[in-house]
ChimeraX commands (.cxc) that place a marker at each C-alpha (Angstrom):
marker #1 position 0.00,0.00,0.00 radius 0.5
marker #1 position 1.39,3.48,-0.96 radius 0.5
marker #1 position 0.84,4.25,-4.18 radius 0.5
marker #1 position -2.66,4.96,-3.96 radius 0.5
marker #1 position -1.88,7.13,-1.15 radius 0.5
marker #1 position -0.99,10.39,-0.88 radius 0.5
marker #1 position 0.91,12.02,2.18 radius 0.5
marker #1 position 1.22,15.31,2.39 radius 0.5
marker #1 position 2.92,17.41,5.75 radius 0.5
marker #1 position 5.76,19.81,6.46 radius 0.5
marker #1 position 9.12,17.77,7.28 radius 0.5
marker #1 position 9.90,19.95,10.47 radius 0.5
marker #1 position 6.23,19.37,11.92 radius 0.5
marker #1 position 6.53,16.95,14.89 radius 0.5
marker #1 position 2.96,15.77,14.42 radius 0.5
marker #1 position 3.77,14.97,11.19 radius 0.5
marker #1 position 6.83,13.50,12.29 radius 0.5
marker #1 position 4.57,11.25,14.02 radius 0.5
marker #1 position 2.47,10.67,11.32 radius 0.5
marker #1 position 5.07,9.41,9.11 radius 0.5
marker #1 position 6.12,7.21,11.70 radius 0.5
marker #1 position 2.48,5.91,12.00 radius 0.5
marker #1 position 2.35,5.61,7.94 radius 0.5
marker #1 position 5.92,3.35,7.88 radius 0.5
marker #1 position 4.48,1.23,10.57 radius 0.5
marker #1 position 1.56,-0.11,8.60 radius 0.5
marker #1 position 3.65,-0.52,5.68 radius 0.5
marker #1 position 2.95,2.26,3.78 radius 0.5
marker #1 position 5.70,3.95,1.63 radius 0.5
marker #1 position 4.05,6.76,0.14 radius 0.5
marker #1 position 6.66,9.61,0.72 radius 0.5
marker #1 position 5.88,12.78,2.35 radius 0.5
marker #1 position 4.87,15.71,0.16 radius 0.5
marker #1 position 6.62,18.85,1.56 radius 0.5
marker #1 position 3.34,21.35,1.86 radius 0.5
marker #1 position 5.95,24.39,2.11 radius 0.5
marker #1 position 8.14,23.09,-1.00 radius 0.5
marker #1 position 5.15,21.55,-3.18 radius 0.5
marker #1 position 2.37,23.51,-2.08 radius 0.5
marker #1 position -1.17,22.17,-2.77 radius 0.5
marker #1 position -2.71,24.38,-6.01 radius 0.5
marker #1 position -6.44,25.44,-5.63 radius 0.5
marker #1 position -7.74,22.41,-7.92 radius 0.5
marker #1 position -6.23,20.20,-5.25 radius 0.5
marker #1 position -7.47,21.65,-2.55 radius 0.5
marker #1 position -10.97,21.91,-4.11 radius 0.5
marker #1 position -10.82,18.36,-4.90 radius 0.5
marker #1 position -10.25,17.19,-1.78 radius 0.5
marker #1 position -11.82,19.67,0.25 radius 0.5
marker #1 position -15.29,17.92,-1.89 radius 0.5
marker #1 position -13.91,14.52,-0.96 radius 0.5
marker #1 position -13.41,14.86,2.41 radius 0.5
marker #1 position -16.68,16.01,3.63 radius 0.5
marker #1 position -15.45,18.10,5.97 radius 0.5
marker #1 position -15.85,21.88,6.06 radius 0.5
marker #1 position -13.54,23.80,4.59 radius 0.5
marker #1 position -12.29,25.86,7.44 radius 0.5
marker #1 position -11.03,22.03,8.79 radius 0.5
marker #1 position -7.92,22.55,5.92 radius 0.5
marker #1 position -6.46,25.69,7.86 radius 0.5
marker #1 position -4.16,25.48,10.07 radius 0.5
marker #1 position -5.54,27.81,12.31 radius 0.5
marker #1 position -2.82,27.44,15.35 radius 0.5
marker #1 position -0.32,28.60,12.62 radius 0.5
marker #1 position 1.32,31.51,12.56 radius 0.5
marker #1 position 0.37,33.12,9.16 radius 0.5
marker #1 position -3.05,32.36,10.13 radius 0.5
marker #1 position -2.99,34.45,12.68 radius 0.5
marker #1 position -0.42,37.36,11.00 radius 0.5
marker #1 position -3.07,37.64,8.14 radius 0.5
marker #1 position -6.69,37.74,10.52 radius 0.5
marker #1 position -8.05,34.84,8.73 radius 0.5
marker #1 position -9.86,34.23,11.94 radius 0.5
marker #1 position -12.18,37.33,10.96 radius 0.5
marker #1 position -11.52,37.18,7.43 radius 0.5
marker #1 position -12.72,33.81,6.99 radius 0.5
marker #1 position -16.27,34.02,7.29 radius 0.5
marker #1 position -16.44,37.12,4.80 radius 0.5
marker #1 position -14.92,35.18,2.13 radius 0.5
marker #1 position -16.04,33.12,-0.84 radius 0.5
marker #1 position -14.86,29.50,-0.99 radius 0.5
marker #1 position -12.98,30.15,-3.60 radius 0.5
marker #1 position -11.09,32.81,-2.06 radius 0.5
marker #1 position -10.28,30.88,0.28 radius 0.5
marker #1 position -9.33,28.06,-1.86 radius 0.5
marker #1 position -6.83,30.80,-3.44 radius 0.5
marker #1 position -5.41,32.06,0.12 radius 0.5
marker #1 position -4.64,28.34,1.28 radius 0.5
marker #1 position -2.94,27.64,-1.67 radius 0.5
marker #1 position -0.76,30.72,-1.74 radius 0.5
marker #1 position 0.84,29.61,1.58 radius 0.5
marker #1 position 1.39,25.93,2.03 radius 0.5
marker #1 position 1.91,26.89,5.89 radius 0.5
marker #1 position -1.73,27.83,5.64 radius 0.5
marker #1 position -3.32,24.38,5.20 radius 0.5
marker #1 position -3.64,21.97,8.00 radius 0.5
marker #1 position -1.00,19.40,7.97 radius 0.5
marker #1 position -0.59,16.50,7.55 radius 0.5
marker #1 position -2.81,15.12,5.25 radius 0.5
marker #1 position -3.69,11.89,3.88 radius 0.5
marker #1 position -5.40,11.25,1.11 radius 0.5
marker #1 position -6.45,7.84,-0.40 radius 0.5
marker #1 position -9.09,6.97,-3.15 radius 0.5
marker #1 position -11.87,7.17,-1.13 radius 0.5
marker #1 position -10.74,9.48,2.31 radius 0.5
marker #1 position -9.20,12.75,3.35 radius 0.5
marker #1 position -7.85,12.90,6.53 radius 0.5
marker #1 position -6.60,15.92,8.13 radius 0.5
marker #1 position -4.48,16.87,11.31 radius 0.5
marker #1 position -3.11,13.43,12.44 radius 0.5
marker #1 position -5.65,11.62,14.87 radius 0.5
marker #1 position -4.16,8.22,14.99 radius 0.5
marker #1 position -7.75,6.13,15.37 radius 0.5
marker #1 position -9.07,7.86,12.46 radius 0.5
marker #1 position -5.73,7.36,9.98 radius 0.5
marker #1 position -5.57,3.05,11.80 radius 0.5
marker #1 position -9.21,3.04,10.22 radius 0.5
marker #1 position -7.42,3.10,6.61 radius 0.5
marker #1 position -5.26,0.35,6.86 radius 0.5
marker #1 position -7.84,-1.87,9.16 radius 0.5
marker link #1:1,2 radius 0.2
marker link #1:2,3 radius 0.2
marker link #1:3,4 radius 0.2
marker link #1:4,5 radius 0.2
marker link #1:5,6 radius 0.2
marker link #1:6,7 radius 0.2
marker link #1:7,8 radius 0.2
marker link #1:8,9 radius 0.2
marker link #1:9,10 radius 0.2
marker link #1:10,11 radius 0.2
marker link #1:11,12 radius 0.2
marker link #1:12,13 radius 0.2
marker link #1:13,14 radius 0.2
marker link #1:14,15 radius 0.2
marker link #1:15,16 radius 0.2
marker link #1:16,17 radius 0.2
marker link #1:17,18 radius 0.2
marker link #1:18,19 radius 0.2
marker link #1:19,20 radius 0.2
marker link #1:20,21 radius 0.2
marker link #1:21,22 radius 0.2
marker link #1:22,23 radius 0.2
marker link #1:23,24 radius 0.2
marker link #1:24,25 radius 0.2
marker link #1:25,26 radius 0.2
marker link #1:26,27 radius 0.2
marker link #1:27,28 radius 0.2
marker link #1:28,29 radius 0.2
marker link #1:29,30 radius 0.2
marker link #1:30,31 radius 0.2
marker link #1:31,32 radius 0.2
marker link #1:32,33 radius 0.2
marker link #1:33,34 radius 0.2
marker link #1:34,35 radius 0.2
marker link #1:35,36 radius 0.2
marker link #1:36,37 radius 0.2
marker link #1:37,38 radius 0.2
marker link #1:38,39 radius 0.2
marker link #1:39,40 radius 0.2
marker link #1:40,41 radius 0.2
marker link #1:41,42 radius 0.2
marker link #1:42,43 radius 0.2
marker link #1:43,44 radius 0.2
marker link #1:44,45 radius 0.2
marker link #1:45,46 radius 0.2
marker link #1:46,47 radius 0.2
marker link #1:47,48 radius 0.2
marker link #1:48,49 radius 0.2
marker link #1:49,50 radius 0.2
marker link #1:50,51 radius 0.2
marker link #1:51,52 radius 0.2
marker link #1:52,53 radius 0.2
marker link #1:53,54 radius 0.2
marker link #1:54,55 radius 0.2
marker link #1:55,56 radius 0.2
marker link #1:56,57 radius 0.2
marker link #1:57,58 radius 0.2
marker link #1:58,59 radius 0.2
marker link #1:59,60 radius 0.2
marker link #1:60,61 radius 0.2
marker link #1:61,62 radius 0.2
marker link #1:62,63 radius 0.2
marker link #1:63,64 radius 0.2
marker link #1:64,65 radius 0.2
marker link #1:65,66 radius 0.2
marker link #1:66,67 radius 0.2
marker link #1:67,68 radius 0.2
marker link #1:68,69 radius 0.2
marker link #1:69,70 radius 0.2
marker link #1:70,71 radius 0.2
marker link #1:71,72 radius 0.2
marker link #1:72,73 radius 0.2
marker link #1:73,74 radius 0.2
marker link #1:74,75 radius 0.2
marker link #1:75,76 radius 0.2
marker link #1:76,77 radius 0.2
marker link #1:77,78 radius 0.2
marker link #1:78,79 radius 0.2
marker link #1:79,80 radius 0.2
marker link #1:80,81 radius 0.2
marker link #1:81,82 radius 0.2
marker link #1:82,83 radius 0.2
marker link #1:83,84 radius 0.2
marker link #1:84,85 radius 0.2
marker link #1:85,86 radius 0.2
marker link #1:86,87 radius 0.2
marker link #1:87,88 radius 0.2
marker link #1:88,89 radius 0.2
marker link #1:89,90 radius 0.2
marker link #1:90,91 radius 0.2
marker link #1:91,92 radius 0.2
marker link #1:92,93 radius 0.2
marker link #1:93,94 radius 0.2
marker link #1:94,95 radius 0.2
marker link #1:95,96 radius 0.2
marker link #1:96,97 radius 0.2
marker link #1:97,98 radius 0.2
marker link #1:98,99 radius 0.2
marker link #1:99,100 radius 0.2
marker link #1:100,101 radius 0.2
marker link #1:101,102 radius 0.2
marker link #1:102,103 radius 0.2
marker link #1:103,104 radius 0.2
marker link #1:104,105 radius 0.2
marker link #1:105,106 radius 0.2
marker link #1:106,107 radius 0.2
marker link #1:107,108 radius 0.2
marker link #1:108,109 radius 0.2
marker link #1:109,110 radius 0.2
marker link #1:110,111 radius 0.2
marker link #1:111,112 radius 0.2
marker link #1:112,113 radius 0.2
marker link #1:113,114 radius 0.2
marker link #1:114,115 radius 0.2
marker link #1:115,116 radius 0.2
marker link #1:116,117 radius 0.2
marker link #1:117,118 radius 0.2
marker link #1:118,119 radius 0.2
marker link #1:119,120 radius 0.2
view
């Protein structure tokens, strides 16, 4: 299992340090997309944002540090989705990390029982 899998997280990010850990251990070798380096475009995000099922405020990272420098907090429910489709993919550091995605699921943030549910 990997290839169908996509893993996507910032390299210096302890959780997804730990997530990557978590991925290995269940035999998955899908390598870690760097969010900063390779940032997801709009189309991506949209894509799985419609996937997922979640809302899309779930895919900031709203602990973050740009978050907060750029008042998304207040921002945020002013905007269109796909404004903010275009603000989380000008700043990889924006989008809540890590993420998995797999044919059928998009996880994000690491919980661990939700990602074990993938490889039951």
């Amino acid at each position: 299992m990997g290839s169908e899998i996509l893993f996507v997280g910032y390299p210096k990010c302890s959780t997804c340090q730990k997530a990557e850990k978590f991925l290995r251990a269940h035999g998955c070798t899908a390598p870690m997309r760097d969010i900063k380096a390779a940032r997801p475009t709009a189309e991506e995000l949209r894509a799985w944002h419609q996937r997922s099922g979640l809302p899309l405020r779930r895919f900031f990272n709203t602990s973050g540090m740009v978050y907060r420098d750029l008042g998304l907090k207040d921002k945020l429910p002013h905007m269109t989705e796909e404004e903010q489709y275009a603000v989380l993919a000008a700043d990889g550091m924006l989008v809540k990390r890590p993420l998995l995605i797999t044919a059928d699921r998009v996880l994000t943030g690491f919980r661990e029982k939700e990602w074990a549910e993938v490889f039951a």
